[in-house]
ZANUGU-941771 format. One record per residue (C-alpha): residue number from 1; z, x, y. Coordinates in steps of 0.02 Angstrom, whole numbers, plus 50000, padded with zeros to 5 digits. Each point is the difference from the previous one (the first is absolute). Layout:
<nodes>
NODE   resi      up    east   north
NODE    NUM       Z       X       Y
...
</nodes>
This chain:
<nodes>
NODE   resi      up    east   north
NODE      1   58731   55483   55149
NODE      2   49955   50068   49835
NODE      3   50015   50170   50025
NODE      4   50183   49959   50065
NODE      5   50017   49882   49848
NODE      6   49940   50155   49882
NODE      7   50110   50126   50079
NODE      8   50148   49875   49964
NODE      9   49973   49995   49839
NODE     10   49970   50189   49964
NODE     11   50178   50030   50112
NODE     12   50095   49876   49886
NODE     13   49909   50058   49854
NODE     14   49967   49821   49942
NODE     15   49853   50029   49903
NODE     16   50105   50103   49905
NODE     17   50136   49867   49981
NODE     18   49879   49883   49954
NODE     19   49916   50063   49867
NODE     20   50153   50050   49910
NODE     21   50076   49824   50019
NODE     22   49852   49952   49924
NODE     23   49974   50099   49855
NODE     24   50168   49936   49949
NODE     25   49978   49849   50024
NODE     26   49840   50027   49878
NODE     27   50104   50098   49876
NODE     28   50145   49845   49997
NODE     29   49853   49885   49958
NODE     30   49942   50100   49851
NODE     31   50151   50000   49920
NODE     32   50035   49807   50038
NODE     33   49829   49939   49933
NODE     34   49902   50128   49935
NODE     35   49871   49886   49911
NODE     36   49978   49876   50175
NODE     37   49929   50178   50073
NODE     38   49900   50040   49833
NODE     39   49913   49827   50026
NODE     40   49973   50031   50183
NODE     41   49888   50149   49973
NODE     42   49923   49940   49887
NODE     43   49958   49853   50104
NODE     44   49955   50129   50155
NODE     45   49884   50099   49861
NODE     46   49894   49833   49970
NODE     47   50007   49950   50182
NODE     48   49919   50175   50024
NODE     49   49867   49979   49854
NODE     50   49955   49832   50076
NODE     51   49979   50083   50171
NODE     52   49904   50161   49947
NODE     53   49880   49848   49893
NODE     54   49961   49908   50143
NODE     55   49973   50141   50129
NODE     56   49885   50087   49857
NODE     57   49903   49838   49971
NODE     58   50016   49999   49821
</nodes>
């Protein structure tokens, strides 16, 4: 079933499709709120210094 699924998707090229839709998608929201996504990564950036803390034991 998965190897059907797979060869679907390479046929139809939907990967492809996909990714495009969603890179502009991405670019539409980085002109609509530039600073929401400026405070996201900088929330993802702590999240990540948090994580990298704890699995360090520090």
């Amino acid at each position: 079933m998965a190897l059907a699924d797979l060869d679907c998707k390479g046929r139809v090229g939907l990967i492809e499709k996909w990714g495009g839709v969603e890179a502009g998608m991405q670019r539409e929201a980085m002109k609509r709120d530039p600073e929401k996504l400026i405070q996201l990564k900088a929330f993802q950036e702590s999240q990540l210094r948090n994580a990298r803390k704890a699995l360090s034991g520090s």
